[in-house]
BALOBA-1460 file (C-alpha; in Angstrom, 3 decimals):
// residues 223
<rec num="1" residu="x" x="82.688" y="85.964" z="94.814"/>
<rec num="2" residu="x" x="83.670" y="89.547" z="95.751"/>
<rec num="3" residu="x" x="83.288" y="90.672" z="99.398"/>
<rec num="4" residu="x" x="80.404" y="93.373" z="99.379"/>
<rec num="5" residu="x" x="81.306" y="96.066" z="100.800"/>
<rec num="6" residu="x" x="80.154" y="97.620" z="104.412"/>
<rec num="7" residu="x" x="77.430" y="100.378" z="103.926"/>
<rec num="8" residu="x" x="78.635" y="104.113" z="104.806"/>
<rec num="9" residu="x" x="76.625" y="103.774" z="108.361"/>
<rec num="10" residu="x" x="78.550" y="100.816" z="109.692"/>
<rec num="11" residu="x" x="81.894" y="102.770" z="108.065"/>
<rec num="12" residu="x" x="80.733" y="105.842" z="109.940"/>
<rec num="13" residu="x" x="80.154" y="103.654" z="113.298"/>
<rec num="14" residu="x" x="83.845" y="101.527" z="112.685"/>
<rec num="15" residu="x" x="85.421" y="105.244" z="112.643"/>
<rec num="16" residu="x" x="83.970" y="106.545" z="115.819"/>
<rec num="17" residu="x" x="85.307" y="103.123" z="117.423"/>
<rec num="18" residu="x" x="89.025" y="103.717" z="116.042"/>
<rec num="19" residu="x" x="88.589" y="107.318" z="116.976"/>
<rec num="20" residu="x" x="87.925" y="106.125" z="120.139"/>
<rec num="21" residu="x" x="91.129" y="103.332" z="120.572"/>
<rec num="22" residu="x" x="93.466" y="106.430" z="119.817"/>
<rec num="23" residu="x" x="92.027" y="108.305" z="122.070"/>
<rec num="24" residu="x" x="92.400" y="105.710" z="124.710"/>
<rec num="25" residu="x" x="96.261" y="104.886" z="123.156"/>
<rec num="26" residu="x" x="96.891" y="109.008" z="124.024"/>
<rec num="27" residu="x" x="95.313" y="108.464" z="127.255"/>
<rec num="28" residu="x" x="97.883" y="105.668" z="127.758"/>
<rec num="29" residu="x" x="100.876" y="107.349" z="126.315"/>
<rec num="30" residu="x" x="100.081" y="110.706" z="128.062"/>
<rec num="31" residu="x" x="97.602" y="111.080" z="130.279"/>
<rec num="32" residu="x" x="94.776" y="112.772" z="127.820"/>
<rec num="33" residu="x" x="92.205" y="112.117" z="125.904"/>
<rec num="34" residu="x" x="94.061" y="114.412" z="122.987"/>
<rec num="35" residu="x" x="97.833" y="114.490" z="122.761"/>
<rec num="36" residu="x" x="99.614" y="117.921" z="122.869"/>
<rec num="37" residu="x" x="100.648" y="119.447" z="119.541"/>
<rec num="38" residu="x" x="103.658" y="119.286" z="117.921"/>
<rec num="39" residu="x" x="106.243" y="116.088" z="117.280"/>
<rec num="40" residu="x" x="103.856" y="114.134" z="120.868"/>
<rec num="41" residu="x" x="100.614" y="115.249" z="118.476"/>
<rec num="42" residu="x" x="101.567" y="113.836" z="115.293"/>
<rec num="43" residu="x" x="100.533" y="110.461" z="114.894"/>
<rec num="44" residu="x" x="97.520" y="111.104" z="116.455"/>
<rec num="45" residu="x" x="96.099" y="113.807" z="113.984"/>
<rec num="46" residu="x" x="98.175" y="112.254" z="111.227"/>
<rec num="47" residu="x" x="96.225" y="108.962" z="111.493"/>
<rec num="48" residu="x" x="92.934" y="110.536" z="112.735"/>
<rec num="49" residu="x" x="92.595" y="113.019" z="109.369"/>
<rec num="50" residu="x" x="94.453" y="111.127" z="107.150"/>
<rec num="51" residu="x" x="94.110" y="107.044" z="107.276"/>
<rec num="52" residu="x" x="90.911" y="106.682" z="109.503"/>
<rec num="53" residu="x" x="88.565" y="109.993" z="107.647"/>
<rec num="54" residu="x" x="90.160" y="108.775" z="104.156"/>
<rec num="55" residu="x" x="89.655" y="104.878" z="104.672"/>
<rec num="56" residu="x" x="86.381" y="104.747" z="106.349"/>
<rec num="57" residu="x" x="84.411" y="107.864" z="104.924"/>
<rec num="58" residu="x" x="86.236" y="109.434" z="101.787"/>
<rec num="59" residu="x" x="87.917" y="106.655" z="99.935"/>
<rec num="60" residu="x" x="86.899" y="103.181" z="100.822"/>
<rec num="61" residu="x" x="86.316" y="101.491" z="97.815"/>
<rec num="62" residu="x" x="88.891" y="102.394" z="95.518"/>
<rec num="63" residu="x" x="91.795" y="105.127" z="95.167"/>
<rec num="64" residu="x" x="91.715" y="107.278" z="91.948"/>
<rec num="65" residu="x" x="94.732" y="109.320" z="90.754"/>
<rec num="66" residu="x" x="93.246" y="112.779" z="92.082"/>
<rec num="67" residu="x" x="92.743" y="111.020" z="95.916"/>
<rec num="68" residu="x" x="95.861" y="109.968" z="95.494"/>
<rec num="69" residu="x" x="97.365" y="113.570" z="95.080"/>
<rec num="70" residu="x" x="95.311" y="114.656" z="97.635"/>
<rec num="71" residu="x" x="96.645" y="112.089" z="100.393"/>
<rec num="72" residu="x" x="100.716" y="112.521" z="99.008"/>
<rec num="73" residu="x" x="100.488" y="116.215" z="99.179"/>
<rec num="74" residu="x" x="99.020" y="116.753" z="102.895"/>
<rec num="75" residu="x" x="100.837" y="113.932" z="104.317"/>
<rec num="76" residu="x" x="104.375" y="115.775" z="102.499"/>
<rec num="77" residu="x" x="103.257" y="118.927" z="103.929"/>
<rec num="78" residu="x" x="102.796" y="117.517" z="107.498"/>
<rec num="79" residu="x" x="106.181" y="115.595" z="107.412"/>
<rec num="80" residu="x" x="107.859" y="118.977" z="106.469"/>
<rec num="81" residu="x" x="106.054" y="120.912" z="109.163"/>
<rec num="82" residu="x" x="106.866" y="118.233" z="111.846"/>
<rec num="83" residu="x" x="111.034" y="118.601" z="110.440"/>
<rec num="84" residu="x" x="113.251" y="119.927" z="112.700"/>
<rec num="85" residu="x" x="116.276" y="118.511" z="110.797"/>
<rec num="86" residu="x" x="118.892" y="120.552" z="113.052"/>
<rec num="87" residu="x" x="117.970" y="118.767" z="115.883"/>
<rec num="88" residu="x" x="117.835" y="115.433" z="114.610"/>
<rec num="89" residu="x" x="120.427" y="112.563" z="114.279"/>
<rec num="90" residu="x" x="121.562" y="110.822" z="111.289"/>
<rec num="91" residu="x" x="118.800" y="108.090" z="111.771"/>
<rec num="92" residu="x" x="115.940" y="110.417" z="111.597"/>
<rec num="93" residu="x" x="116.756" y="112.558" z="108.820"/>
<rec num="94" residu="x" x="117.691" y="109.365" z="106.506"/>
<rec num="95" residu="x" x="113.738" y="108.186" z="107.456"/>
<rec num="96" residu="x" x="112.126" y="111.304" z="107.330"/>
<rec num="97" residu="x" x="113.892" y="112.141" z="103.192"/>
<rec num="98" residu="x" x="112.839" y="108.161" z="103.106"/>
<rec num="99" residu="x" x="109.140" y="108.883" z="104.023"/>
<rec num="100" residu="x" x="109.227" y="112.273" z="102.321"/>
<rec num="101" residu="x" x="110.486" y="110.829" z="98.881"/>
<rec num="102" residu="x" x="107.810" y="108.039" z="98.935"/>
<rec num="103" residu="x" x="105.293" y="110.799" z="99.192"/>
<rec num="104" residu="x" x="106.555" y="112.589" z="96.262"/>
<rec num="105" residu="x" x="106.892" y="109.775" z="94.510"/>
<rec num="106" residu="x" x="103.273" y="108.209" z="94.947"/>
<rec num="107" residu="x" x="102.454" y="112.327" z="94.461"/>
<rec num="108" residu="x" x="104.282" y="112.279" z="90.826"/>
<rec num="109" residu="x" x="102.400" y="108.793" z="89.981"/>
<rec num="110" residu="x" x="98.940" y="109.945" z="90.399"/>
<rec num="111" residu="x" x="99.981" y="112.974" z="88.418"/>
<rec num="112" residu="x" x="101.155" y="111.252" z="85.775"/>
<rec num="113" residu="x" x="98.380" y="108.926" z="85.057"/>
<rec num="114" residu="x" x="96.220" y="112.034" z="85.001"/>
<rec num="115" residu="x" x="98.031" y="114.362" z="82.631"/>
<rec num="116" residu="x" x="98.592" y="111.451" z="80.310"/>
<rec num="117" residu="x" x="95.221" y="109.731" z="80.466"/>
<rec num="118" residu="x" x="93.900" y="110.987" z="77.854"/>
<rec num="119" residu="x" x="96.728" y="111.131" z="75.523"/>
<rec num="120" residu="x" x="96.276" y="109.331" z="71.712"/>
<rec num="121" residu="x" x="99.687" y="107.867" z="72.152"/>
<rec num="122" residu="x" x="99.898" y="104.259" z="73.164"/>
<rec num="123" residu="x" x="103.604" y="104.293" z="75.151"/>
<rec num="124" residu="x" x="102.454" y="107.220" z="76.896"/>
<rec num="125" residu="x" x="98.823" y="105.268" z="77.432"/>
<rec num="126" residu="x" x="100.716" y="102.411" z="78.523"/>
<rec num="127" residu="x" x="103.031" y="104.701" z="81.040"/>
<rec num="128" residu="x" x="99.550" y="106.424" z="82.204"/>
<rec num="129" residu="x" x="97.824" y="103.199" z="83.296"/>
<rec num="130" residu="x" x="101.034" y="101.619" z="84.973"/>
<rec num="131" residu="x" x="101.221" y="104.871" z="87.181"/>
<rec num="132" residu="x" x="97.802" y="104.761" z="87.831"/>
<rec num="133" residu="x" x="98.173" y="101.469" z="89.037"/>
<rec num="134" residu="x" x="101.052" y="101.672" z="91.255"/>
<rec num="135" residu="x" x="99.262" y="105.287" z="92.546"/>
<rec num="136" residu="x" x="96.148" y="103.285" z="93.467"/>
<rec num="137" residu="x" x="98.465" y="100.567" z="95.317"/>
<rec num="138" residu="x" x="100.964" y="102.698" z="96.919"/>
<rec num="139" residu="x" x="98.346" y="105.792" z="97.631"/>
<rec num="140" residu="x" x="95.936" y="104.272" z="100.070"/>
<rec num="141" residu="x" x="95.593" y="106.011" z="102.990"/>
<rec num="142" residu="x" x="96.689" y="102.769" z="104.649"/>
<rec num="143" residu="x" x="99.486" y="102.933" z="102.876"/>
<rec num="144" residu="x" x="101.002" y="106.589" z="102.483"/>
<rec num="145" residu="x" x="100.268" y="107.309" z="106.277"/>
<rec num="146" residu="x" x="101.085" y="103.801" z="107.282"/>
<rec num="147" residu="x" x="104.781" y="105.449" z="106.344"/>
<rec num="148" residu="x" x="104.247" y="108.471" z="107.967"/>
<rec num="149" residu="x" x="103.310" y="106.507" z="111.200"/>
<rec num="150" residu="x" x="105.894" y="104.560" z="111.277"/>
<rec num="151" residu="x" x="108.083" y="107.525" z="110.436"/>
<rec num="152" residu="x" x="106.995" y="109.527" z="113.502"/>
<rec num="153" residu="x" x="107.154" y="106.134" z="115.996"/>
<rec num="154" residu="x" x="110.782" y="106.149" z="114.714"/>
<rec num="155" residu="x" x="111.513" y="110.010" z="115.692"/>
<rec num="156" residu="x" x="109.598" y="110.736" z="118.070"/>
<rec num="157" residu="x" x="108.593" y="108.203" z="119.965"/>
<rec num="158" residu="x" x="111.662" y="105.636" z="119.991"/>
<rec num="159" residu="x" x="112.905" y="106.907" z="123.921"/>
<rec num="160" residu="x" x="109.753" y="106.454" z="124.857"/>
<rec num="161" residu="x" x="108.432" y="102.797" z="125.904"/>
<rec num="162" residu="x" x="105.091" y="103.083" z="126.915"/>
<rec num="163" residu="x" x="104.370" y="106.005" z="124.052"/>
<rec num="164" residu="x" x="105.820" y="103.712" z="121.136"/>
<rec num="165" residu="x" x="103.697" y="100.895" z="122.719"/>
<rec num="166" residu="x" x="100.533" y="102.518" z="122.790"/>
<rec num="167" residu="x" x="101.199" y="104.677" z="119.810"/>
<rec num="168" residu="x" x="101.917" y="101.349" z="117.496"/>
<rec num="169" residu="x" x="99.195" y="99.000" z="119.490"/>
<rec num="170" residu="x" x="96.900" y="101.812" z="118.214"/>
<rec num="171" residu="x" x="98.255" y="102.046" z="114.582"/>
<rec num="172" residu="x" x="98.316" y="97.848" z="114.289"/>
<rec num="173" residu="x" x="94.862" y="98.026" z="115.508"/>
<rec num="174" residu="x" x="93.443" y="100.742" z="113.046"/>
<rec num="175" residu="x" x="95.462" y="100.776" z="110.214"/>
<rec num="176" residu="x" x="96.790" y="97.034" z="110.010"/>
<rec num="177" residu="x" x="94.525" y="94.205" z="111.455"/>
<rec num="178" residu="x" x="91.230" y="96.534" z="111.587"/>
<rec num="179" residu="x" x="89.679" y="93.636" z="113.754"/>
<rec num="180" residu="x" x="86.266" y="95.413" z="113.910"/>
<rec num="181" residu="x" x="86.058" y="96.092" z="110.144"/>
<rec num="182" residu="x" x="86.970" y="92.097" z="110.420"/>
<rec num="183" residu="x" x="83.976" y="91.310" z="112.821"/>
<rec num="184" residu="x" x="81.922" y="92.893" z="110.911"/>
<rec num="185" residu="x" x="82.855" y="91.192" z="107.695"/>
<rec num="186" residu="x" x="82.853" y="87.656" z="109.257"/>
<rec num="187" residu="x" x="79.742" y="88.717" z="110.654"/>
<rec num="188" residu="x" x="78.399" y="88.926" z="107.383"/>
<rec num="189" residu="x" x="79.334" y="85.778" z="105.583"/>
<rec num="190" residu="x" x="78.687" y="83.453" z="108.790"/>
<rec num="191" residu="x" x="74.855" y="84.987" z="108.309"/>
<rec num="192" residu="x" x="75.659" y="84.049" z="104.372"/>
<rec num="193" residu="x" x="76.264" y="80.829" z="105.681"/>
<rec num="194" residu="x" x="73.904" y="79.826" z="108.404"/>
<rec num="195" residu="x" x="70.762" y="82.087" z="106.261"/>
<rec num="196" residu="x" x="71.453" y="81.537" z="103.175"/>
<rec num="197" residu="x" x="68.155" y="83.449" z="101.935"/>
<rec num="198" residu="x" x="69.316" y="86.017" z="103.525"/>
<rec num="199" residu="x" x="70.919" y="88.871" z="101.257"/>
<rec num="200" residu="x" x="73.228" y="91.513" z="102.516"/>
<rec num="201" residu="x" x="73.773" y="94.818" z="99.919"/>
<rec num="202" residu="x" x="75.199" y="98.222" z="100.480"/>
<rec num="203" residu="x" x="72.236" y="99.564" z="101.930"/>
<rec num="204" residu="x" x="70.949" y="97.217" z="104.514"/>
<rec num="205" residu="x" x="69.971" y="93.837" z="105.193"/>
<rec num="206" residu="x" x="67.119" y="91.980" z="103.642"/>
<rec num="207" residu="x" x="65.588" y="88.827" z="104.970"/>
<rec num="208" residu="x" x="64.262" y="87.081" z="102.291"/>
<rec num="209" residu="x" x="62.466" y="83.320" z="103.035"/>
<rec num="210" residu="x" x="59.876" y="81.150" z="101.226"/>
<rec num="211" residu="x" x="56.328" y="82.593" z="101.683"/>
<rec num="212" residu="x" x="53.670" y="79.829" z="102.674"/>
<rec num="213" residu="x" x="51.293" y="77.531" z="100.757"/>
<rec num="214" residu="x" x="54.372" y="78.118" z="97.644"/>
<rec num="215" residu="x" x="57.478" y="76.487" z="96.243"/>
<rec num="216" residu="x" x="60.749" y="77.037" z="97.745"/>
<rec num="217" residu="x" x="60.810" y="79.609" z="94.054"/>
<rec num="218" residu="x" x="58.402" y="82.406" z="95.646"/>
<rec num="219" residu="x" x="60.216" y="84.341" z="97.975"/>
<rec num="220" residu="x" x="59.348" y="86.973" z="100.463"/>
<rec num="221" residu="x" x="61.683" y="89.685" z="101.530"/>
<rec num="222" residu="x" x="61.358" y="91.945" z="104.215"/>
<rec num="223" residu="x" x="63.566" y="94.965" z="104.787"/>
């Protein structure tokens, strides 16, 4: 049986939590609440617009080919406004064309399946709907800002202990594990369990239980 999903209220309330362990990884790493801008800043707003806001509030059900363009194209643009490729070694640049190329590339995907969607033309059909998969796979926001993350830890952050701690105990913690998105889920199924009357949807909880003087059949449900 599918895992239902968690209702946009306990999303909303999971968010302001993650918001909250970068905010205490920055305090860690730097002293503040809010890192400074630039290369120190860019995991932080990275993850905080992209992965957490797209995950939790704007995609978390399901990718389509247009989110996907719209998560490969800001995620490119920040990676080429965070490049100072003069000043980098060898290392750096080969990861940042790495993590820039995977953008294009899940970019192009969710492209394609769009423009050839509708086409009457089963190879091109066929070449639609395998791009659309691999777009919905390789798109997430976990996924296309998981590699930015890890592209910035790698640049900017590598010199730096106690920032690459923090920064990746943060990231592993909000865009890996996700052990309160976890809690909440186990949460749900132990209640499954122990209530079994008990039924959990999108929008709430409803108690449901046998109403007196009847058969186990008539149920009651309060909201």
């Amino acid at each position: 049986m599918r895992e239902p999903t968690l209702p946009q209220k306990t999303r909303f309330v999971l968010l302001l939590f993650e918001v909250g362990i970068l905010c205490l990884a920055s305090s860690f790493a730097f002293g503040r609440i809010f890192p400074p801008d630039g290369e120190k800043g860019f995991w932080f707003y990275t993850v905080l617009l992209g992965l957490i806001l797209g995950s939790r509030l704007d995609t978390p059900f399901y990718v389509k080919p247009a989110d996907v363009i719209l998560y490969a194209a800001p995620a490119a643009v920040a990676l080429m406004l965070g490049c100072t490729w003069d000043k980098w070694d060898a290392g750096i640049r080969v990861a940042f064309v790495i993590a820039l190329t995977f953008c294009v590339i899940v970019g192009v995907l969710g492209a394609v399946a769009i423009l050839a969607k509708d086409t009457k033309q089963d190879w091109l059909k066929r070449i639609s709907n395998a791009a659309r998969v691999l777009a919905e796979a390789l798109g997430a926001p976990r996924v296309i800002f998981t590699v930015v993350i890890v592209f910035a830890l790698y640049a900017f952050h590598s010199q730096k202990p106690v920032e690459l701690a923090a920064i990746a105990s943060a990231w592993i913690l909000t865009a890996v594990l996700s052990p309160l998105e976890s809690f909440v889920r186990i949460r749900r199924r132990l209640i499954r369990i122990f209530k079994p009357n008990t039924i959990i949807d999108s929008d709430g909880e409803v108690a449901c239980q046998p109403k007196r003087g009847t058969t186990n059949s008539a149920i009651v449900c309060h909201r």
